[in-house]
Structures are given as structure tokens and as C-alpha cells.
FINUNU-82390 format. One record per residue: residue number from 1; residue in three letters; x, y, z of N, C-alpha, C in turn. Coordinates in steps of 0.02 Angstrom, whole numbers, plus 50000, padded with zeros to 5 digits. Atoms other than C-alpha are relative to their C-alpha. Example, Ala and Ser with C-alpha at 12.3 -4.5 7.8 and 13.67 -1.06 7.14 Angstrom:
# FINUNU-82390
1 ALA 50045 49941 50000 50615 49775 50390 50045 50060 50000
2 SER 49958 49941 49997 50684 49947 50357 49961 50055 50037
//
This chain:
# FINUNU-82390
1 UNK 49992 50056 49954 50330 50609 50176 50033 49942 49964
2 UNK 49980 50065 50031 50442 50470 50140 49968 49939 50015
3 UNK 49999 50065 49977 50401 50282 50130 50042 49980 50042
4 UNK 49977 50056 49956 50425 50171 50252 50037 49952 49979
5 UNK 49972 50069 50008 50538 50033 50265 49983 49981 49909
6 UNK 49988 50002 50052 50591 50056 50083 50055 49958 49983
7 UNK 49948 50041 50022 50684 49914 49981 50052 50028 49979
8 UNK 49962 50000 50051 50855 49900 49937 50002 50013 49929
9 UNK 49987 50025 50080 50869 49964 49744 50009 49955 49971
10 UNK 49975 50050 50041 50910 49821 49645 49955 49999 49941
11 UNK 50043 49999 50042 50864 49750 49481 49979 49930 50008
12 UNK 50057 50057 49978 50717 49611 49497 49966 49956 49944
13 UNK 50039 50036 50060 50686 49491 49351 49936 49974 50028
14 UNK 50102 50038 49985 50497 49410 49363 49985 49974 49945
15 UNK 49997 50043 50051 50453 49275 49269 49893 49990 50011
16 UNK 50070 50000 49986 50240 49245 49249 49977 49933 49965
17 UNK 50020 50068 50014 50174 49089 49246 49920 49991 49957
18 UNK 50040 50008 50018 50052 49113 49116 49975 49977 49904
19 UNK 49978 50001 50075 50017 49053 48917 49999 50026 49969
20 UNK 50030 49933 50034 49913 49192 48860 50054 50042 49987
21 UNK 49949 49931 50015 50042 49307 48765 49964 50061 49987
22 UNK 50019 49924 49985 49935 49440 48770 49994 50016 50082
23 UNK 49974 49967 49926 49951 49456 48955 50076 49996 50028
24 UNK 49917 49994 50016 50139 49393 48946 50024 50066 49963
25 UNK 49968 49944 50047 50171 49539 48812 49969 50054 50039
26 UNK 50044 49924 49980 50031 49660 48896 50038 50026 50057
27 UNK 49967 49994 49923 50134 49651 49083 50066 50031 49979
28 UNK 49910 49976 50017 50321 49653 48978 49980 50069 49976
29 UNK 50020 49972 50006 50258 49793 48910 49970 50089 50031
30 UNK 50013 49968 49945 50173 49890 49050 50057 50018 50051
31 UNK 49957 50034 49941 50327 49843 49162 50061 50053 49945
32 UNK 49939 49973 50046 50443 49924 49021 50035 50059 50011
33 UNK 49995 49952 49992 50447 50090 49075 50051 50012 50062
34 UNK 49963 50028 49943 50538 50027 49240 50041 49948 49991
35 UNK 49927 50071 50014 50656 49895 49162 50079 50011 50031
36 UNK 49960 49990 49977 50767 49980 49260 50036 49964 50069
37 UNK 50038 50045 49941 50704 49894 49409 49991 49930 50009
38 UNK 50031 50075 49999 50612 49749 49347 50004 49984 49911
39 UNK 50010 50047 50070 50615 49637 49198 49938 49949 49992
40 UNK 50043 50055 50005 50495 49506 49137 50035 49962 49965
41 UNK 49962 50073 50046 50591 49334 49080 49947 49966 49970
42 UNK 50024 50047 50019 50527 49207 48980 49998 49934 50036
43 UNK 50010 50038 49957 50444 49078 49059 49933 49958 49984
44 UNK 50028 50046 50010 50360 48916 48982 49962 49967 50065
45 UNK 50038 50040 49948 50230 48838 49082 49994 49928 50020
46 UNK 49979 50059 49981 50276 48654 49034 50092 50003 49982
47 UNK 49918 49989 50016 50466 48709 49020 50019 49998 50101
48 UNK 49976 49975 49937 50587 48728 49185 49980 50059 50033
49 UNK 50006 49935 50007 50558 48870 49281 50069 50045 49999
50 UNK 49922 49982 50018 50690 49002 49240 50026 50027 50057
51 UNK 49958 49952 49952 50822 49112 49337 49959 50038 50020
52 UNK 50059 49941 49981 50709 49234 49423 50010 50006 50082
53 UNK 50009 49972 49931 50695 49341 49566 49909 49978 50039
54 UNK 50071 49981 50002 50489 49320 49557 49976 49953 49977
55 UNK 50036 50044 50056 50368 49196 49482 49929 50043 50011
56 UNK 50082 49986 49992 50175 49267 49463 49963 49941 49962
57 UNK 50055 50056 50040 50046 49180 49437 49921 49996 50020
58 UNK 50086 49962 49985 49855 49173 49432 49979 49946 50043
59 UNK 50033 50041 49963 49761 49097 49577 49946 49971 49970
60 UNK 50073 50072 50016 49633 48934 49543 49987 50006 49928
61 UNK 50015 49994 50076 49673 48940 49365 49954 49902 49976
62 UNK 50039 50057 50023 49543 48808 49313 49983 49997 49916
63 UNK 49994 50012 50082 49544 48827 49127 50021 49950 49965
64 UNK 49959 50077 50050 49553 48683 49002 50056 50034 49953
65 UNK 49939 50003 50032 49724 48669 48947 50043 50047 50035
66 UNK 49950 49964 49965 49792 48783 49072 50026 49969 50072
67 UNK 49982 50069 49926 49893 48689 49226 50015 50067 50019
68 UNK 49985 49971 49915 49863 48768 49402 50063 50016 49998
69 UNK 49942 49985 49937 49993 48830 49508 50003 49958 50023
70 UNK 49967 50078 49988 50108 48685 49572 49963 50021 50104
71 UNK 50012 49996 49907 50041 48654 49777 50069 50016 50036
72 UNK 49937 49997 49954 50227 48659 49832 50046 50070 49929
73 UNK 49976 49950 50025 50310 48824 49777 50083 50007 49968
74 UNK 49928 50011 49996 50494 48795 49696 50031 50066 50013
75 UNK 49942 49942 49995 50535 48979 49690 49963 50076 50051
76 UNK 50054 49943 49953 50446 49135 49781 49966 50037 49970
77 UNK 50050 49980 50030 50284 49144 49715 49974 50065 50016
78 UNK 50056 49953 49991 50171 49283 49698 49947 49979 49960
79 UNK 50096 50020 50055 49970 49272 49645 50009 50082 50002
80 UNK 50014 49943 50046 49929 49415 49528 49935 49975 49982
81 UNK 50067 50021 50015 49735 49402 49516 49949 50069 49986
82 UNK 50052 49934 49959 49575 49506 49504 49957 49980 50027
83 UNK 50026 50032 49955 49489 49406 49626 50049 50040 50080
84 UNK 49959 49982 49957 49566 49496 49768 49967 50011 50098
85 UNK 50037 50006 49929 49426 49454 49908 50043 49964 50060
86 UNK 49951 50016 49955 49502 49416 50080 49989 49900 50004
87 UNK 49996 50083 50021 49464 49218 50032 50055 49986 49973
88 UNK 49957 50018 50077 49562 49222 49881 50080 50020 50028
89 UNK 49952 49972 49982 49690 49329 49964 50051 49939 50064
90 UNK 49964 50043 49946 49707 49207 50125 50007 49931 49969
91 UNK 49997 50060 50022 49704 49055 50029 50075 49981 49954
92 UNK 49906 50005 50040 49875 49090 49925 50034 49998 50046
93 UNK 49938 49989 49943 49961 49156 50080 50027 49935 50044
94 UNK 49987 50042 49948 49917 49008 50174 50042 49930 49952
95 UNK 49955 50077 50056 49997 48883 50019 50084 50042 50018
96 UNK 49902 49990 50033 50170 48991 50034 50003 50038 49956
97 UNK 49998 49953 50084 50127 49130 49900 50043 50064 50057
98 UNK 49960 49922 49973 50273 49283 49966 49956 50036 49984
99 UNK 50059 49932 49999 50138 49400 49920 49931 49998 49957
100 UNK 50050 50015 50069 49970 49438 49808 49984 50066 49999
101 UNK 50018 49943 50049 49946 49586 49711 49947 49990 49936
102 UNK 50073 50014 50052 49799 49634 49612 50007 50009 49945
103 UNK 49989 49994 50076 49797 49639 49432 49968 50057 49971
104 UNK 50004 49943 49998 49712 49826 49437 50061 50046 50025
105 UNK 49922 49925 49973 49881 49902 49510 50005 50038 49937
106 UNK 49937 49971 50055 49971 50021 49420 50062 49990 49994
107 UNK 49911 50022 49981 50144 50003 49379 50029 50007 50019
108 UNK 49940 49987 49957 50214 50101 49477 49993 49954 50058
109 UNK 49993 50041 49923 50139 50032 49615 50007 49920 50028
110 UNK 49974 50073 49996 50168 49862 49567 50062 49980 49994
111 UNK 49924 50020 49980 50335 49875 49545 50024 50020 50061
112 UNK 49983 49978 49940 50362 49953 49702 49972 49929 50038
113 UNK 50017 50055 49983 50258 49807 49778 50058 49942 49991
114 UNK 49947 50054 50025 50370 49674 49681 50069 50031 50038
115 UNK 49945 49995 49931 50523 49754 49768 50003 49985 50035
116 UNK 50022 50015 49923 50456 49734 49917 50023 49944 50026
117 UNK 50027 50076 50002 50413 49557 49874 50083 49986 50030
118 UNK 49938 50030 49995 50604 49535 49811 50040 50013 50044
119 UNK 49973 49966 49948 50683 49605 49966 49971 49980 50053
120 UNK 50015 50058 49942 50593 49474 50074 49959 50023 50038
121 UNK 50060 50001 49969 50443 49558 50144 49931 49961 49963
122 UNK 50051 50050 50038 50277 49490 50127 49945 50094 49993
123 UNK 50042 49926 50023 50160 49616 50037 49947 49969 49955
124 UNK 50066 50009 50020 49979 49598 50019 49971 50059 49967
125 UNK 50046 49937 50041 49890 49743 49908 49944 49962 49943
126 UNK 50090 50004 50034 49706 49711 49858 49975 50055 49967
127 UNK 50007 49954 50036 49694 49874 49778 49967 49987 49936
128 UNK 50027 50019 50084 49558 49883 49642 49996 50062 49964
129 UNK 50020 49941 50036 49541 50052 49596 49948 50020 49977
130 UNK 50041 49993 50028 49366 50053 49580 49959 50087 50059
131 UNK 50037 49923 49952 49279 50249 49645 49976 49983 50059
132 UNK 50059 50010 49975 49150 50177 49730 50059 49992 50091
133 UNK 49949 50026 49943 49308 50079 49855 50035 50068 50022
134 UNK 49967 49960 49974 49386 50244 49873 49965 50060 50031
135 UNK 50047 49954 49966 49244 50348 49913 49987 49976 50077
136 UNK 49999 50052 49922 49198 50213 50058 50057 50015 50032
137 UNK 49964 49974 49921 49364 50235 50139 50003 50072 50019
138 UNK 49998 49948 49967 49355 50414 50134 49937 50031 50048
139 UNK 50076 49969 49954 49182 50407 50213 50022 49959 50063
140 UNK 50029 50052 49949 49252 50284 50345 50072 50045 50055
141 UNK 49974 49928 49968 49388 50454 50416 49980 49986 50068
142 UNK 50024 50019 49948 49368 50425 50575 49997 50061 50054
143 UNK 49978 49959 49989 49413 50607 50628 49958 50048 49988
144 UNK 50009 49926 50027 49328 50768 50632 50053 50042 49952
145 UNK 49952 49952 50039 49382 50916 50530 50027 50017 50062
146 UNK 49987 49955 49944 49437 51017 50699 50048 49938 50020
147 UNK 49964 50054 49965 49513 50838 50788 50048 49995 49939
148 UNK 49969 49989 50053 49594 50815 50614 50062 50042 49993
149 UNK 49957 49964 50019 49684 50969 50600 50052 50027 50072
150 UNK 49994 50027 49960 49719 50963 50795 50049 49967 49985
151 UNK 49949 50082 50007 49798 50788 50761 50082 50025 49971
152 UNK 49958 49985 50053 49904 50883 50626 50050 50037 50035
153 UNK 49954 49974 49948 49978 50992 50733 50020 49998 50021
154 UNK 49951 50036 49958 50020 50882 50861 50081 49971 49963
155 UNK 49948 50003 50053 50120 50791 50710 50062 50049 50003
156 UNK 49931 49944 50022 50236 50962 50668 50029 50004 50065
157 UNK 49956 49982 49957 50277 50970 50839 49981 50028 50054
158 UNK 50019 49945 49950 50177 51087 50926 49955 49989 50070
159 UNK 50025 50024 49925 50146 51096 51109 49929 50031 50000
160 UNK 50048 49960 50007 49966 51121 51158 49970 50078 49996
161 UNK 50023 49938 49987 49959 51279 51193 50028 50038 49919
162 UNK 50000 49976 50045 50031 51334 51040 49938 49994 49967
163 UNK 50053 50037 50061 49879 51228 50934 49959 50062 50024
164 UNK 50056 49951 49978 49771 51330 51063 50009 50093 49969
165 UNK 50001 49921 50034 49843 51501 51005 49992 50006 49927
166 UNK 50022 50000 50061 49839 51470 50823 49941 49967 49969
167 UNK 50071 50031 50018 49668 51392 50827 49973 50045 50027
168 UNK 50044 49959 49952 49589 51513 50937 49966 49971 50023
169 UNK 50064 50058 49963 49518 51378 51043 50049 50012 50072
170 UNK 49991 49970 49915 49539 51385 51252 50046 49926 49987
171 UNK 49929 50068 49998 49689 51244 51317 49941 49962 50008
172 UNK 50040 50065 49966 49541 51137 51384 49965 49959 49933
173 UNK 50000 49998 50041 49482 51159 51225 50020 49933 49940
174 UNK 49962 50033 50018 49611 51075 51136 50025 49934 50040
175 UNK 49962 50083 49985 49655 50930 51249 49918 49964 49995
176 UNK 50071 50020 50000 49468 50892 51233 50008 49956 49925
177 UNK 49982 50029 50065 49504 50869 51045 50038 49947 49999
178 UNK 49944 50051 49996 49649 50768 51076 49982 49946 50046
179 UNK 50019 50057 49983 49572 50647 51187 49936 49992 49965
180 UNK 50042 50010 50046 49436 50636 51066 50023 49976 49924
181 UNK 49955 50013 50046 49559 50613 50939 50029 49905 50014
182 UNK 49980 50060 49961 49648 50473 51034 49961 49956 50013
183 UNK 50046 50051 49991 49484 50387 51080 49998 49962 49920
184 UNK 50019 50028 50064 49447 50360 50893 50061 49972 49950
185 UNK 49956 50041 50025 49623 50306 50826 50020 49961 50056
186 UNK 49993 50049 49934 49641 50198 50982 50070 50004 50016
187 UNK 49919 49972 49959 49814 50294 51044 49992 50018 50053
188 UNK 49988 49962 49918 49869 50349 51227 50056 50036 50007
189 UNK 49932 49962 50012 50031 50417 51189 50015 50054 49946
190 UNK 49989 49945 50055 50077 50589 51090 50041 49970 49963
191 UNK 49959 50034 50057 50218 50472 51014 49962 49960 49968
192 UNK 50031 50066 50048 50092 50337 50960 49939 50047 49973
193 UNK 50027 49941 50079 49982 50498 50876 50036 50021 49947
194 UNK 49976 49979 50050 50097 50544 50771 50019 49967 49976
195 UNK 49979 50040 50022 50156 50397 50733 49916 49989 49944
196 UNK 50075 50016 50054 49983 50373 50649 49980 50057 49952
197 UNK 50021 49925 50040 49959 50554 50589 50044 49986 49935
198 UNK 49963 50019 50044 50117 50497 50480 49974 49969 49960
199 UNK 49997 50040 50027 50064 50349 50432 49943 50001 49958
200 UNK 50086 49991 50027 49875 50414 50364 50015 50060 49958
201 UNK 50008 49945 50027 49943 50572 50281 49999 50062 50035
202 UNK 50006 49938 49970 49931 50694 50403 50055 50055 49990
203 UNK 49927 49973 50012 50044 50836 50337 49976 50071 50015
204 UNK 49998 49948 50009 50049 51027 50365 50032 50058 49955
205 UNK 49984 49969 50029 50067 51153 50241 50021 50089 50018
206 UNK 49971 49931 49981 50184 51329 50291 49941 50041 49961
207 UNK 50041 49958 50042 50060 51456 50287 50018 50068 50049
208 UNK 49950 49936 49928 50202 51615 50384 49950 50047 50001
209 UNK 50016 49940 50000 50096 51746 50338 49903 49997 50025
210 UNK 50073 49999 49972 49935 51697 50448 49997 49950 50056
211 UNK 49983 50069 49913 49905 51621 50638 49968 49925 50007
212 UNK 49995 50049 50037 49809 51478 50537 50041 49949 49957
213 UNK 49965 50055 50026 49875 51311 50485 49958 49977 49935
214 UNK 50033 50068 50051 49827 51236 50321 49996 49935 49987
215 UNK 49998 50054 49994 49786 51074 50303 50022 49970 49917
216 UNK 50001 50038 50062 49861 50963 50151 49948 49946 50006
217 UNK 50051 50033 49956 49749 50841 50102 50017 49921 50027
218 UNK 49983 50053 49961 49748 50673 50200 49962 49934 49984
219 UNK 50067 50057 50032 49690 50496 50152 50014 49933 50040
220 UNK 49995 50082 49956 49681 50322 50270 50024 49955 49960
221 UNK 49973 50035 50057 49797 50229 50150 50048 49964 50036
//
């Protein structure tokens, strides 16, 4: 499945508004592997700010000897935090921050994010990576297994009655599922199911040599 509404390529300098050179060096660093992409400039905190596609910077820095984030934004901020509660989150957006990304990303997915950024969408990712957060959304599925794989089907294409012959379930069967399906992702339209089956993972794996469908697996992301 491809991404969505994927940026323009380009390359994306980012400058980080912070003194600590071990998180200045730790990010250039991290970020290195993709310098193809993105750069990290140098960028004094009582200096100008530089040429840059990006500025980061850490929300409610209250530390002695460290100066805040300016209230009026000269260039198109981002907050990079690990505070990433929906407080912390709505409180940058609403100063003018183009986006806030968590300081648990990975790189890939932070540079992909930062694209985003630089290519003029606004992109929020709270992503902490902690088990516990990823177990919770997979307990919060909203789908049977059977409605699930159902759903999946609809996805590839297939008219009911097919689902019904390669499920071995009766037609009534199957539209039973599917408005049971539909109740719980709050759709009315076979275009606005699949449009969601897409957008959650829903994929099917070719399995020619049996009247069963396999399911890849699928995650509310």
C-alpha cells in the first residue's frame, strides 16, 4: 500500500533551536543516514536564525540559561518534545508551530514527518513507542475477526456473493457482516469502506491454490 498524499522529494535543511550539543550532535547524527533528504545546520540560539527550511525546538523550555521559544515565529517552527500530551500538543499549534513531533520517533519516520512539514502540511505525530500504547490500540480494533476479513474483501473488489462463496457463509450472511462492519467504522457507502479498509491496513494476501483468503496483518495506524 502506498502513502498517501506523499511530499515532493526535495532536500530539507533543519536548523534546532537548542544549546545542548549532545542533542545538536545526537539528531545530526541520527538524521545522517538520510542527508540525502535532510540536513541539520548550525544554529546559535543568541545568533540570527540561519537559512533553513525547518527550525525545531523544545516546547516550555524553562531552564536557567536556556531562552524559550520566541512567541512570534520568524520561520516555520516545529516543537520536537517528549511531552507529547494533547495539552502540550494543542498549545504549540495554537502559537503557529507548522507541526510537533515527538522526540521518540525514529528517523525514518521523522524525516518523513519533516517533509511533510517542509512541503506545507501541518503534521502532528505523538508517537511514543512505548508497548503498553501499542497494545491499547490494538485492543481498541473495532472489528471482529469474520467482519474484518469480510471488510477485506470488500477492499480487493469482490462482490458479495463472491465473499459468500469463498467464506462459505449464506448472502444474508455476509451483508449482515457488512452492516455490522459499517455500524462500527461509522460508513454507509462500499466506497467510504474501503476507503477506510485502506487507510487501517486492510490488505489481502493471493492465496490461488485455496477458496480461502488470507488475511495480512492489519493495524489502526
Amino acid at each position: 500500500m502506498q502513502r498517501p498524499n506523499a511530499p515532493v522529494t526535495r532536500h530539507v535543511k533543519v536548523a534546532i533551536m537548542e544549546e545542548s550539543e549532545l542533542v545538536v550532535h545526537g539528531l545530526r547524527a541520527m538524521l545522517e543516514p538520510h542527508s540525502a533528504l535532510v540536513t541539520v545546520v548550525s544554529h546559535r540560539v543568541d545568533g540570527p536564525a540561519p537559512l533553513c527550511d525547518l527550525t525545531l525546538y523544545e516546547p516550555h523550555r524553562r531552564t536557567a540559561g536556556v531562552r524559550p521559544a520566541p512567541q512570534r515565529f520568524p520561520t516555520r517552527m516545529v516543537a520536537f518534545g517528549w511531552d507529547c500530551s494533547p495539552e502540550a500538543v494543542s498549545t504549540e499549534m495554537s502559537r503557529g508551530a507548522a507541526g510537533f513531533v515527538s522526540k521518540w520517533l525514529p528517523a525514518r519516520r521523522l524525516v518523513w514527518n519533516l517533509l511533510q512539514i517542509a512541503d506545507g502540511r501541518v503534521v502532528v505525530d505523538a508517537w511514543t513507542g512505548q508497548a503498553e500504547a501499542e497494545k491499547a490500540a490494538a485492543e481498541k480494533w473495532p472489528l471482529t475477526q469474520r467482519e474484518t476479513e469480510v471488510l477485506s474483501m470488500i477492499a480487493a473488489g469482490k462482490a458479495n456473493r463472491e465473499i459468500a462463496e469463498e467464506t462459505n457463509l449464506s448472502i444474508n450472511s455476509v451483508k449482515s457482516y457488512i452492516r455490522g462492519a459499517y455500524s462500527k467504522i461509522e460508513v454507509t457507502s462500499r466506497s467510504q469502506a474501503v476507503l477506510w479498509a485502506i487507510q487501517h491496513g486492510l490488505l489481502m494476501s493471493p492465496e490461488p491454490e485455496g477458496p480461502r483468503p488470507r488475511l495480512a496483518a492489519h493495524a489502526a495506524r
